[in-house]
N, C-alpha and C positions, 0 to 999 in steps of 0.2 A: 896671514889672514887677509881676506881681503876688504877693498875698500867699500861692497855693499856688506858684507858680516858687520864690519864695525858700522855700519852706520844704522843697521838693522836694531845693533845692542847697544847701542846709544839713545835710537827711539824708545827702547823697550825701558832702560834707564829712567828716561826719562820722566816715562808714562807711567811707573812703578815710584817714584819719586813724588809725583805728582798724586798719586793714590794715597801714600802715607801720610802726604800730607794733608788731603782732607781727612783722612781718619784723625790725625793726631789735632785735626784744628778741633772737630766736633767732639773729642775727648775734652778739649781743654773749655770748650763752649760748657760742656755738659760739667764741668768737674767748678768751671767761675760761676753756677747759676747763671747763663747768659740767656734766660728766659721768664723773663718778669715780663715785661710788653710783648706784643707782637712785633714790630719792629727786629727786641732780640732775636726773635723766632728766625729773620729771616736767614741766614747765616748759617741756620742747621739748614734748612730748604736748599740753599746754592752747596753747602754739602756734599748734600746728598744727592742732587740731578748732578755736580761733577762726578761725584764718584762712581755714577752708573754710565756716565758717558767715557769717562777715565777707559775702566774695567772693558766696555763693548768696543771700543779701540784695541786694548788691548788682546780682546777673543778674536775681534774680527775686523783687522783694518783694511777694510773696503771703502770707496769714496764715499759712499753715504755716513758710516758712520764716523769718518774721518771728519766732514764736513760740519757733522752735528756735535761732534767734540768740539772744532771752531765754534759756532755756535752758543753754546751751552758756557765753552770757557769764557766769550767777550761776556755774556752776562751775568758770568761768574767776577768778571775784573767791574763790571758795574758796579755790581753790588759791593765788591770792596771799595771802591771809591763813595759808595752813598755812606757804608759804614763808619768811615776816616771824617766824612761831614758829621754826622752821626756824634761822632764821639767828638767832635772841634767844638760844636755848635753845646752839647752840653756839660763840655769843661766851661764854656762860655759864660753859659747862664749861672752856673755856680759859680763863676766868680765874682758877676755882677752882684750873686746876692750875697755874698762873703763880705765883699769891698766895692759898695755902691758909689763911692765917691774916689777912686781909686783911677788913674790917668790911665790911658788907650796902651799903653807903653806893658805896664804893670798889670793892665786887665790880660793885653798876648803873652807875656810870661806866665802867669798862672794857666792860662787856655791852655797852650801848651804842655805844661808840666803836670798835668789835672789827672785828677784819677783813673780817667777815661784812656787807654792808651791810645795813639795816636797812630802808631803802626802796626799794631793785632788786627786790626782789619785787611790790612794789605799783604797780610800771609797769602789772603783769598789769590790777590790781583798776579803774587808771585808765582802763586798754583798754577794760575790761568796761564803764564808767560809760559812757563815751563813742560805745560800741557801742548800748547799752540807749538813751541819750537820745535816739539817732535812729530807734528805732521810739514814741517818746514821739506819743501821739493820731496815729499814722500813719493813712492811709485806710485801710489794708490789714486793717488792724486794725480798726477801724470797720464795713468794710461786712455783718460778721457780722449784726449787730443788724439794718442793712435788706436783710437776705437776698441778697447779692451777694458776690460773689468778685472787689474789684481790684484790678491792679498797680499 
Protein backbone atom coordinates (compact mmCIF):
# COMPACT_ATOMS: atom_id res chain seq x y z
CA UNK A 1 0.00 0.00 0.00
CA UNK A 2 1.23 2.93 -0.54
CA UNK A 3 2.20 5.98 1.38
CA UNK A 4 -0.62 8.41 -0.13
CA UNK A 5 -3.43 5.18 0.23
CA UNK A 6 -2.64 5.33 3.91
CA UNK A 7 -2.70 8.68 4.49
CA UNK A 8 -5.83 9.20 2.19
CA UNK A 9 -7.39 6.44 4.95
CA UNK A 10 -6.27 8.04 7.83
CA UNK A 11 -7.80 11.47 6.73
CA UNK A 12 -10.96 9.66 6.04
CA UNK A 13 -10.52 7.98 9.59
CA UNK A 14 -10.29 10.68 10.97
CA UNK A 15 -13.01 12.82 9.53
CA UNK A 16 -15.37 9.68 10.18
CA UNK A 17 -14.30 9.83 13.85
CA UNK A 18 -14.80 13.19 13.97
CA UNK A 19 -18.57 12.78 12.65
CA UNK A 20 -19.54 10.24 15.24
CA UNK A 21 -18.48 12.13 17.50
CA UNK A 22 -20.65 15.09 17.09
CA UNK A 23 -23.41 12.73 16.46
CA UNK A 24 -22.72 10.76 19.75
CA UNK A 25 -22.02 14.41 21.72
CA UNK A 26 -25.78 15.73 20.49
CA UNK A 27 -27.16 12.28 21.40
CA UNK A 28 -25.79 12.66 24.90
CA UNK A 29 -26.77 16.62 24.96
CA UNK A 30 -30.30 15.59 23.89
CA UNK A 31 -30.61 12.36 26.22
CA UNK A 32 -28.80 14.94 29.66
CA UNK A 33 -31.67 17.64 28.79
CA UNK A 34 -28.89 19.94 27.91
CA UNK A 35 -31.40 22.68 26.85
CA UNK A 36 -33.01 24.59 29.65
CA UNK A 37 -31.10 28.12 28.77
CA UNK A 38 -29.95 29.16 25.73
CA UNK A 39 -26.49 29.15 26.57
CA UNK A 40 -27.22 25.15 26.66
CA UNK A 41 -28.60 25.45 23.26
CA UNK A 42 -25.33 26.45 22.19
CA UNK A 43 -23.37 23.00 21.78
CA UNK A 44 -26.21 21.43 19.76
CA UNK A 45 -25.47 24.69 17.16
CA UNK A 46 -21.35 23.91 17.02
CA UNK A 47 -22.86 20.30 16.50
CA UNK A 48 -24.33 20.69 14.09
CA UNK A 49 -22.32 23.49 11.74
CA UNK A 50 -19.34 20.59 12.68
CA UNK A 51 -21.08 17.93 11.47
CA UNK A 52 -22.03 19.63 8.00
CA UNK A 53 -18.53 20.82 7.71
CA UNK A 54 -17.35 17.27 8.97
CA UNK A 55 -19.57 15.51 6.09
CA UNK A 56 -18.68 18.39 3.03
CA UNK A 57 -14.88 17.45 3.60
CA UNK A 58 -15.52 14.43 3.59
CA UNK A 59 -17.98 14.46 -0.14
CA UNK A 60 -15.64 16.92 -1.27
CA UNK A 61 -12.23 17.78 -0.09
CA UNK A 62 -11.34 20.64 -2.09
CA UNK A 63 -9.42 23.77 -0.55
CA UNK A 64 -12.47 25.74 0.05
CA UNK A 65 -14.03 23.28 1.86
CA UNK A 66 -11.07 22.11 3.49
CA UNK A 67 -10.42 25.62 4.77
CA UNK A 68 -13.88 26.05 6.18
CA UNK A 69 -13.69 22.80 8.11
CA UNK A 70 -10.53 24.84 9.70
CA UNK A 71 -12.74 27.36 10.23
CA UNK A 72 -15.80 25.96 11.54
CA UNK A 73 -13.54 23.56 13.78
CA UNK A 74 -11.48 26.53 15.71
CA UNK A 75 -14.92 27.73 16.46
CA UNK A 76 -16.11 24.60 17.32
CA UNK A 77 -12.66 24.33 20.06
CA UNK A 78 -14.22 27.98 21.12
CA UNK A 79 -17.05 26.95 22.05
CA UNK A 80 -15.74 24.00 24.08
CA UNK A 81 -13.58 26.21 25.94
CA UNK A 82 -16.49 28.78 26.80
CA UNK A 83 -18.48 25.62 27.69
CA UNK A 84 -15.47 24.21 30.45
CA UNK A 85 -15.86 28.09 31.74
CA UNK A 86 -19.51 27.52 31.63
CA UNK A 87 -19.57 24.73 33.80
CA UNK A 88 -16.33 26.06 36.25
CA UNK A 89 -18.02 29.24 36.92
CA UNK A 90 -21.36 27.44 37.82
CA UNK A 91 -19.93 24.52 40.05
CA UNK A 92 -18.72 27.91 41.45
CA UNK A 93 -21.59 29.57 42.43
CA UNK A 94 -23.14 26.51 43.92
CA UNK A 95 -20.70 26.29 45.99
CA UNK A 96 -20.48 29.56 47.27
CA UNK A 97 -24.13 29.07 47.95
CA UNK A 98 -23.72 25.57 49.67
CA UNK A 99 -20.67 26.79 51.89
CA UNK A 100 -20.66 30.61 52.05
CA UNK A 101 -18.17 30.62 54.67
CA UNK A 102 -16.04 27.82 53.33
CA UNK A 103 -12.09 28.72 52.53
CA UNK A 104 -10.71 29.36 48.71
CA UNK A 105 -9.04 25.96 49.01
CA UNK A 106 -12.49 24.02 49.71
CA UNK A 107 -14.57 26.42 47.56
CA UNK A 108 -11.78 24.87 44.18
CA UNK A 109 -12.40 21.41 45.39
CA UNK A 110 -16.01 21.41 45.20
CA UNK A 111 -15.70 23.66 41.73
CA UNK A 112 -14.09 21.01 40.55
CA UNK A 113 -15.84 17.98 41.55
CA UNK A 114 -19.44 19.90 40.97
CA UNK A 115 -22.17 18.53 39.20
CA UNK A 116 -21.37 20.34 36.14
CA UNK A 117 -18.72 18.15 34.41
CA UNK A 118 -15.59 19.83 33.65
CA UNK A 119 -14.51 17.85 30.63
CA UNK A 120 -17.87 17.11 28.58
CA UNK A 121 -17.48 20.12 27.02
CA UNK A 122 -14.07 19.50 25.70
CA UNK A 123 -15.32 16.41 23.80
CA UNK A 124 -16.14 19.63 21.38
CA UNK A 125 -12.37 20.86 21.49
CA UNK A 126 -11.27 17.03 20.88
CA UNK A 127 -13.69 16.85 17.72
CA UNK A 128 -12.21 19.96 16.50
CA UNK A 129 -8.32 18.61 16.99
CA UNK A 130 -9.14 15.59 15.39
CA UNK A 131 -11.10 17.18 12.46
CA UNK A 132 -8.09 19.82 11.87
CA UNK A 133 -5.43 16.98 11.95
CA UNK A 134 -6.95 15.43 8.93
CA UNK A 135 -6.59 18.34 6.72
CA UNK A 136 -2.85 18.46 8.17
CA UNK A 137 -0.31 19.03 4.54
CA UNK A 138 -3.57 17.56 2.82
CA UNK A 139 -3.09 17.85 -1.14
CA UNK A 140 -6.05 19.89 -1.35
CA UNK A 141 -4.36 22.32 0.43
CA UNK A 142 -1.13 22.08 -1.28
CA UNK A 143 -2.09 22.43 -4.71
CA UNK A 144 -2.67 26.33 -4.25
CA UNK A 145 1.00 27.02 -4.46
CA UNK A 146 1.37 24.79 -7.85
CA UNK A 147 -1.64 26.41 -9.28
CA UNK A 148 -4.15 23.38 -9.39
CA UNK A 149 -7.34 22.75 -7.72
CA UNK A 150 -7.41 18.83 -6.15
CA UNK A 151 -9.76 16.44 -4.54
Amino acid sequence: MSDASVLFRLRQFLLVMSALLFVGTLVELWLTDHSETFVQLIPFALCGLGLVAVILALLSPRRIALLSLRAVMALVALGSFFGVYQHLSNNLGFQRELHPNASTGDLLMGTFGGANPLLAPGILALTATLAIAATYYHPSLRAKERGEDRA
